[in-house]
C-alpha positions as CSV (number, residue, x, y, z in Angstrom):
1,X,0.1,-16.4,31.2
2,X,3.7,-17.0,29.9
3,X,6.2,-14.1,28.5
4,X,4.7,-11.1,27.2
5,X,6.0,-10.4,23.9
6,X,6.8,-6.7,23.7
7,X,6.5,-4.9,19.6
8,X,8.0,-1.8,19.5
9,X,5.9,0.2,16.7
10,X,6.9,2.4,14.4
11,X,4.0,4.3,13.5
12,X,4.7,7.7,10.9
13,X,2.3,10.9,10.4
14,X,-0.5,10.7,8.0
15,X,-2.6,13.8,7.1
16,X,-4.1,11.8,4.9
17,X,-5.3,8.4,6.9
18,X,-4.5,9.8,10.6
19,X,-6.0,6.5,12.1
20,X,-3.6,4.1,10.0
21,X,-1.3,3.1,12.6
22,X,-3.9,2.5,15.1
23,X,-6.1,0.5,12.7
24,X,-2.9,-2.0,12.3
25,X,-2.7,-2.2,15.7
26,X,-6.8,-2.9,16.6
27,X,-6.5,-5.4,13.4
28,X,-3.6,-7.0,14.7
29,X,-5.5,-7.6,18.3
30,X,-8.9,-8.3,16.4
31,X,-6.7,-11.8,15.1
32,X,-6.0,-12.5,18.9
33,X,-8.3,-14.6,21.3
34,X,-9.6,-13.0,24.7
35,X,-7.1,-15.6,26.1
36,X,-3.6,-14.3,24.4
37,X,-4.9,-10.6,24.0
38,X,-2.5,-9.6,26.9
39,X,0.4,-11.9,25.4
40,X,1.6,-8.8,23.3
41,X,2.0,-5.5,24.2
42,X,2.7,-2.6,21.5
43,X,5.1,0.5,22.5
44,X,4.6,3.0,19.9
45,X,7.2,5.2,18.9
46,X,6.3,8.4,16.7
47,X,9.0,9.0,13.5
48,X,6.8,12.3,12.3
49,X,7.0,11.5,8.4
50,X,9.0,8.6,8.4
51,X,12.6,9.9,7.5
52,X,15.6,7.7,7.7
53,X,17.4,9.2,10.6
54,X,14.1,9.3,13.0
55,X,13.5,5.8,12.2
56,X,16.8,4.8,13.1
57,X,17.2,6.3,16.4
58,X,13.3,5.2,17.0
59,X,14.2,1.6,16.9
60,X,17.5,2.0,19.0
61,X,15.1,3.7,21.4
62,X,12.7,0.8,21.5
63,X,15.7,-1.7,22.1
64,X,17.6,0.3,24.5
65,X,14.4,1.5,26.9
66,X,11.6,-0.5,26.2
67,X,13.9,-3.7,25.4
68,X,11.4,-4.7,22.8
69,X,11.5,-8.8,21.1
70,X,10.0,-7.0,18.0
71,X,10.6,-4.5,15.8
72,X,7.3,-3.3,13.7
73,X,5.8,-0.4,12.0
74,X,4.6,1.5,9.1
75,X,8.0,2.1,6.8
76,X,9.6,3.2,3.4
77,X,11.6,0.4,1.8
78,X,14.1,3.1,1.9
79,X,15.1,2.9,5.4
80,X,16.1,-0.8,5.1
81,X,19.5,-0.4,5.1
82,X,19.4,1.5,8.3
83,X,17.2,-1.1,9.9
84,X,19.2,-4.3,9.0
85,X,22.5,-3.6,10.9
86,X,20.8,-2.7,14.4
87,X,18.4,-6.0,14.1
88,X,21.3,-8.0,13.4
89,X,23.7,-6.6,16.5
90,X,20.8,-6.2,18.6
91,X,19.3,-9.9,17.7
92,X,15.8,-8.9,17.2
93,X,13.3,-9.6,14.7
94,X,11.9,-7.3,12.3
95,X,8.7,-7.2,10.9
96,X,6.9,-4.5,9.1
97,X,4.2,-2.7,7.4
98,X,4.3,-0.8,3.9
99,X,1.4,0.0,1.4
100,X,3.8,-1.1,-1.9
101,X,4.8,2.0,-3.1
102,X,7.7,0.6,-3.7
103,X,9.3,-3.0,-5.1
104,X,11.0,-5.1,-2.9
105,X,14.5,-4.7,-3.1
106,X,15.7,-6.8,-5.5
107,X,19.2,-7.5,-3.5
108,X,19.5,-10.6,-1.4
109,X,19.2,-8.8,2.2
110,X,21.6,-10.5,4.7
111,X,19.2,-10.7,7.7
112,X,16.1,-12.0,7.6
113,X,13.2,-9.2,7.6
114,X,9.7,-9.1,7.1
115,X,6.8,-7.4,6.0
116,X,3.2,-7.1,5.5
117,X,2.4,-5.3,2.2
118,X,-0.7,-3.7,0.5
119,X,1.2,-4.3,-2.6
120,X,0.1,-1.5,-4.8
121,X,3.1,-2.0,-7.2
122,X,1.0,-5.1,-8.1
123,X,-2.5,-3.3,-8.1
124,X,-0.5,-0.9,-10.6
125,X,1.0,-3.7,-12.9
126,X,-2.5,-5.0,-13.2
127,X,-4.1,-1.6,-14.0
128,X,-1.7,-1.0,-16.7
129,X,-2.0,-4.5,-17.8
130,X,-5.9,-4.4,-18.3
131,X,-6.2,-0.7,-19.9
132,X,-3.6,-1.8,-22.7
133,X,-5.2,-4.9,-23.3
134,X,-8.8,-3.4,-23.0
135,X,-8.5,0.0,-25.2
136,X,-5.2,-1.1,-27.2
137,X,-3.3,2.2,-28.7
138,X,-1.6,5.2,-26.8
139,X,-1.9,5.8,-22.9
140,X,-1.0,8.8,-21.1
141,X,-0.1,9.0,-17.2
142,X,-0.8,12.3,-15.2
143,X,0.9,12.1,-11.6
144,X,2.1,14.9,-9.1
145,X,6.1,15.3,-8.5
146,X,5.1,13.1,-5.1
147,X,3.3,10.4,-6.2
148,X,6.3,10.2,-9.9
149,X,8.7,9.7,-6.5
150,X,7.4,5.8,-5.7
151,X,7.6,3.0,-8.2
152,X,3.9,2.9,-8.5
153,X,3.5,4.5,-12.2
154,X,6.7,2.3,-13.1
155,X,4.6,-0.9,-12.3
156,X,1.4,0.4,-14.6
157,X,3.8,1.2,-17.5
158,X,5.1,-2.1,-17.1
159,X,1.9,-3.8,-17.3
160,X,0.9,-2.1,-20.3
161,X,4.4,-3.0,-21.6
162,X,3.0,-7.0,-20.3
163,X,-0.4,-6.8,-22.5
164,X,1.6,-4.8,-25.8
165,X,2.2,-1.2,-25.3
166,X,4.8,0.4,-27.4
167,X,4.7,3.6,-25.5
168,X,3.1,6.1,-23.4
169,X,3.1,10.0,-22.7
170,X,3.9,10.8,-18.7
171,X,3.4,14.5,-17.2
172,X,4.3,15.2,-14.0
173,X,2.8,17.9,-11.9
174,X,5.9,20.0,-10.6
175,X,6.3,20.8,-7.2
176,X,5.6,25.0,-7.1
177,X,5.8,26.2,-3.3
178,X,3.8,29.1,-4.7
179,X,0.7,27.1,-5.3
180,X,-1.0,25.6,-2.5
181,X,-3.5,23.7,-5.1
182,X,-3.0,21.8,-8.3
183,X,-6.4,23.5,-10.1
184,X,-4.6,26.4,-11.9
185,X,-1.9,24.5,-13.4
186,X,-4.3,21.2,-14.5
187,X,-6.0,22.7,-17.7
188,X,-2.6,23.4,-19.3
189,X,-2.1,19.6,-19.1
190,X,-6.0,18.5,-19.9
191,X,-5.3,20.0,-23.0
192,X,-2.1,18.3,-24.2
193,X,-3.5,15.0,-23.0
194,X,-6.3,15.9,-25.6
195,X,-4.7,17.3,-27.7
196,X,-2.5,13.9,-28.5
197,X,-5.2,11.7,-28.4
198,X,-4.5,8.9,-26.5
199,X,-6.6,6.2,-26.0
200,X,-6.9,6.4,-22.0
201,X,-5.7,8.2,-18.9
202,X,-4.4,6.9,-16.0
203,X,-3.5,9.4,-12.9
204,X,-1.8,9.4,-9.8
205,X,-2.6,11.9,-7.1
206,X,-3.0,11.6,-3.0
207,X,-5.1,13.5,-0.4
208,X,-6.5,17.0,-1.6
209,X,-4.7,16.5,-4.9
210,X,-6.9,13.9,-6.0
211,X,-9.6,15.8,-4.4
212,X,-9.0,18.8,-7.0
213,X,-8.2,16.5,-9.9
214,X,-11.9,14.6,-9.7
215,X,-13.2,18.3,-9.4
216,X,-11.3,19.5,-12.5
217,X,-11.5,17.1,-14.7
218,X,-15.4,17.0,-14.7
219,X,-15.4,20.8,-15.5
220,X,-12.6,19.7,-18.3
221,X,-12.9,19.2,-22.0
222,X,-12.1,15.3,-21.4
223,X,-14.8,14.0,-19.4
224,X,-17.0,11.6,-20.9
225,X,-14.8,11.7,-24.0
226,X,-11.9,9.4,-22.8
227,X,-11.6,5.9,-20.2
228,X,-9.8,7.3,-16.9
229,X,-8.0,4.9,-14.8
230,X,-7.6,6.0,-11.2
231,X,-5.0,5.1,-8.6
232,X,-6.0,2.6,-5.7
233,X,-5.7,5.4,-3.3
234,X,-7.7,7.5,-6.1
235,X,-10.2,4.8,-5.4
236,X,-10.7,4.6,-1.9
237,X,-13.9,5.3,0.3
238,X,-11.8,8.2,1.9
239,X,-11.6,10.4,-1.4
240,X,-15.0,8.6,-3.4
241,X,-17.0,10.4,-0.6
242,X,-15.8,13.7,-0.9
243,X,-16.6,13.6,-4.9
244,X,-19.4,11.2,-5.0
245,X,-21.5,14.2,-6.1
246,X,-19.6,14.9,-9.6
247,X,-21.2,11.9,-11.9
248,X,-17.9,10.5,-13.4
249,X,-17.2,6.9,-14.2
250,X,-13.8,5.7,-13.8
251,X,-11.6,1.9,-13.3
252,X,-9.2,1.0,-10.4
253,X,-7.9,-2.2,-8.8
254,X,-8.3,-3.5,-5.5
255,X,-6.6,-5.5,-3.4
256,X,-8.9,-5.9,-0.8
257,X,-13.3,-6.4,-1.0
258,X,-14.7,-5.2,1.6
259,X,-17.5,-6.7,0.7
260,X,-16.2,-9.6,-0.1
261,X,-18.2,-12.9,1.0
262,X,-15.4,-15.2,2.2
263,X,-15.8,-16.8,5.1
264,X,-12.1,-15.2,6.1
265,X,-13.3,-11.6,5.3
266,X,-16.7,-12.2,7.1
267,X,-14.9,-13.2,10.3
268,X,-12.6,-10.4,10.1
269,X,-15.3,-7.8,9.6
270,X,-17.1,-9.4,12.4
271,X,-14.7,-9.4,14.8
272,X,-12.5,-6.2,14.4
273,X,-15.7,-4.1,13.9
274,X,-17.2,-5.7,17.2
275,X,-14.3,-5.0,19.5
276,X,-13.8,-1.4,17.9
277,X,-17.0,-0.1,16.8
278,X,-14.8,1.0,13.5
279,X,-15.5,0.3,9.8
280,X,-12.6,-2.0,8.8
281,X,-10.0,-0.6,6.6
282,X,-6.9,-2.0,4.6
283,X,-4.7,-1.2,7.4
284,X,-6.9,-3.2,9.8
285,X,-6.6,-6.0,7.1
286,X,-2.8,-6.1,7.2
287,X,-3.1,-6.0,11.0
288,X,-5.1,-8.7,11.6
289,X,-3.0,-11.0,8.7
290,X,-0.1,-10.0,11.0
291,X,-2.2,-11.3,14.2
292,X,-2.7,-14.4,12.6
293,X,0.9,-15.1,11.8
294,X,2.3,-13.9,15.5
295,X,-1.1,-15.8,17.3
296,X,1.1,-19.1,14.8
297,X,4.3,-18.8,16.9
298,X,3.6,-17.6,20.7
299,X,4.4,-20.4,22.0
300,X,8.0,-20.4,20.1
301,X,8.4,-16.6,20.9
302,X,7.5,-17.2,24.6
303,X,9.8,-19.7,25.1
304,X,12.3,-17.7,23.2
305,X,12.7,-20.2,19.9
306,X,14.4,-17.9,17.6
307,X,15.0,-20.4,14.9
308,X,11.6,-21.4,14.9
309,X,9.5,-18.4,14.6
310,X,12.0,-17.1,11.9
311,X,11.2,-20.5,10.1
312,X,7.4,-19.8,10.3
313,X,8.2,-16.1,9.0
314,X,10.6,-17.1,6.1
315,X,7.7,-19.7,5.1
316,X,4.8,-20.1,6.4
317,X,1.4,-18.5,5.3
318,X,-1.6,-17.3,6.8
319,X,-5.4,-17.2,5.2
320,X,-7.3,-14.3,5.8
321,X,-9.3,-11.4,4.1
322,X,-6.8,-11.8,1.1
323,X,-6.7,-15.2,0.5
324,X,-3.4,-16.8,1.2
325,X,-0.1,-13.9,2.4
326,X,3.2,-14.5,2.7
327,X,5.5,-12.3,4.7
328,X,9.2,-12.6,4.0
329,X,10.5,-9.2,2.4
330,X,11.7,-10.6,-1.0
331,X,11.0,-10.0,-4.7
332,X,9.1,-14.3,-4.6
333,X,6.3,-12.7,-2.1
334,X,3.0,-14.7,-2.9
335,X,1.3,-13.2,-5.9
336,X,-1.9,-11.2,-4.6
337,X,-5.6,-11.2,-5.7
338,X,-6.8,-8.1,-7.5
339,X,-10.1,-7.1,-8.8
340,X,-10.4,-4.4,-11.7
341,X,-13.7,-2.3,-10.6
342,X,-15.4,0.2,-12.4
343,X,-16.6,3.0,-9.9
344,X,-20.1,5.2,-10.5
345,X,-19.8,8.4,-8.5
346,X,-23.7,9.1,-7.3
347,X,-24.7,10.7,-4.4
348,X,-25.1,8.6,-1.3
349,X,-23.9,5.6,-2.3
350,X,-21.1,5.4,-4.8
351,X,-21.0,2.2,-7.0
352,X,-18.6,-0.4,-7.2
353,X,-18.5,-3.1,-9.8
354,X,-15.7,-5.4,-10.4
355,X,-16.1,-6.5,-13.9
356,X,-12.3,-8.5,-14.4
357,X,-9.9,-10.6,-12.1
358,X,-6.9,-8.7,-12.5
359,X,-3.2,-9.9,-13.2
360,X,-0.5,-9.9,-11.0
361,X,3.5,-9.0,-11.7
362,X,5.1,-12.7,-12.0
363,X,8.6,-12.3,-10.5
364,X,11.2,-10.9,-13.6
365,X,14.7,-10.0,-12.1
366,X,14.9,-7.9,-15.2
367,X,11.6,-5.7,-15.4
368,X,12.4,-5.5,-11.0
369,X,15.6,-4.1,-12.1
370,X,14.6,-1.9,-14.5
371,X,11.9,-0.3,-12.5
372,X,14.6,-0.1,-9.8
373,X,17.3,1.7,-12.0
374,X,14.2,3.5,-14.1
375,X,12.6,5.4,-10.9
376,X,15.4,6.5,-8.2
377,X,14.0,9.2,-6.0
378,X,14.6,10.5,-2.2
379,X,11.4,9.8,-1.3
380,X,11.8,8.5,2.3
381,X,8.8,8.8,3.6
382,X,6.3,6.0,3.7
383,X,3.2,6.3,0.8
384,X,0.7,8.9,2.2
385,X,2.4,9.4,4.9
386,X,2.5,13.8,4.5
């Protein structure tokens, strides 16, 4: 066996998925043959919620003690400009792991860096991009103050914008630290949503937020009288089971089909739910996309090839459970495949139809800087990561 290639890992705190840091991490290994399994070892390194200063004295950690040839983890786009001059003096490469709460920056980064994205800015742009073009008019968006904090209801609007919007009404939940829950405060914003009559709603929440909105909104005046468009997150096995009981009929877009019958996402499925006796999840997917592109350049990171595995990184692709990923941190990443799904909450076994391909964000250095300029927060945490 030749060098082992050590990762240092970043991996953040999640109330919300717990497991996702170890799901990358069984996904990435899931990509790897018996024979190169022990050719990379992972040293993780905890940064609690994912702030700017823990991440920062995290990697120098990693690089000082553990002497790590990787840098990797779950991160904010935010803490980029902490991360780029200690890769660059230290002469490691950095590769990472964000859902796409945020665009990529949309400034020309002067060291290489990487990263494997769920992309939900583009799951957004499609979202808002089908439910103009589908029910035409008004739109409203309801979001909590977190959720307003990422770029993700930037994306939608500019979607909708994309298929003809002229405008749309946004409320944001504020932060109280005197309510633990969102229910007392929603029916005050039910009833201006009905009250203007839009033509659909599209909401934002995370965790037990969107837990309680579900739960309110079928007791509300505007169930079953207007189309609700839910959040990927919104959409996700982890809060459909908890409400699968309240009969309501709503639209997301995914990024990733479990169920999905290519011979890629077959063999992924397969293999990572073999060797960990765990349901796949996204984070597992962007793990094992990862394991593909590191299993491309052992031999060049073994032998210490710099030039090479950055060449492979800056543009090469791998084919896996989402078709064809790129990896270089850049507003030209590889246009994803998205799925618009109508979901049927029943008991047991919640239904999932995907009725449209949806449409991806082409690259616009002007709508990027808009949404950049338009949605400035401190928000340094990664998504979900509370």
């Amino acid at each position: 066996m030749g060098k082992v290639i050590k990762i240092g890992f970043l991996f953040p705190y999640s109330s919300i998925h717990p497991n996702m840091s170890r799901d990358i991490i069984d996904g990435f290994y899931a990509a790897v043959p018996k024979q190169h399994k022990r050719s990379f070892q992972f040293y993780p390194e905890y940064i609690d919620q994912g702030k700017r200063e823990l991440v920062k004295t995290a990697i120098n950690k990693l690089i000082s003690f553990h002497n790590v040839d990787i840098i990797s983890g779950l991160i904010s786009y935010k803490s980029i400009p902490d991360i780029i001059p200690i890769v660059h003096q230290r002469n490691k490469i950095g590769f990472f792991f964000d859902m796409g709460e945020y665009l990529p920056p949309v400034y020309e980064l002067p060291v290489d860096l990487f990263s494997n994205s769920f992309l939900i800015w583009q799951l957004e742009y499609a979202l808002g991009s089908w439910s103009q073009s589908t029910y035409q008019g008004k739109g409203a968006m309801l979001m909590s103050v977190y959720d307003a904090g990422y770029h993700m209801h930037s994306a939608f609007w500019q979607g909708a914008i994309s298929a003809g919007a002229q405008e749309i009404d946004m409320h944001v939940i504020p932060y109280n630290p005197d309510h633990k829950s969102i229910l007392p405060v929603l029916p005050s914003f039910f009833e201006k949503i009905e009250k203007d009559r839009v033509d659909y709603l599209h909401v934002l929440f995370c965790g037990e937020e969107a837990i309680d909105f579900y739960r309110a909104f079928k007791e509300s005046t505007l169930y079953g009288k207007i189309p609700l468009i839910v959040s990927p997150h919104m959409a996700s096995d982890e809060i459909i089971n908890r409400t699968s009981n309240l009969d309501i009929k709503c639209y997301s877009a995914s990024g990733w089909n479990y169920y999905s019958t290519t011979e890629q996402n077959q063999l992924f499925k397969r293999t990572y739910e073999t060797s960990t006796n765990k349901k796949a999840s996204l984070f597992a997917v962007m793990g094992y996309e990862s394991g593909l592109a590191f299993l491309n350049v052992l031999p060049e990171l073994q032998r210490n090839d710099k030039e090479a595995v950055l060449s492979f990184f800056r543009n090469g692709t791998v084919t896996g459970p989402r078709g064809v990923r790129n990896f270089r941190l850049g507003e030209r990443l590889n246009q994803p495949e998205i799925e618009i799904e109508k979901i049927t909450f029943q008991p047991l076994n919640p239904l999932k139809i995907i009725i449209e391909q949806g449409k991806a964000m082409p690259y616009n250095a002007s709508v990027f800087n808009d949404i950049h300029s338009l949605c400035v927060s401190g928000w340094e945490n990664p998504y979900l990561c509370v």
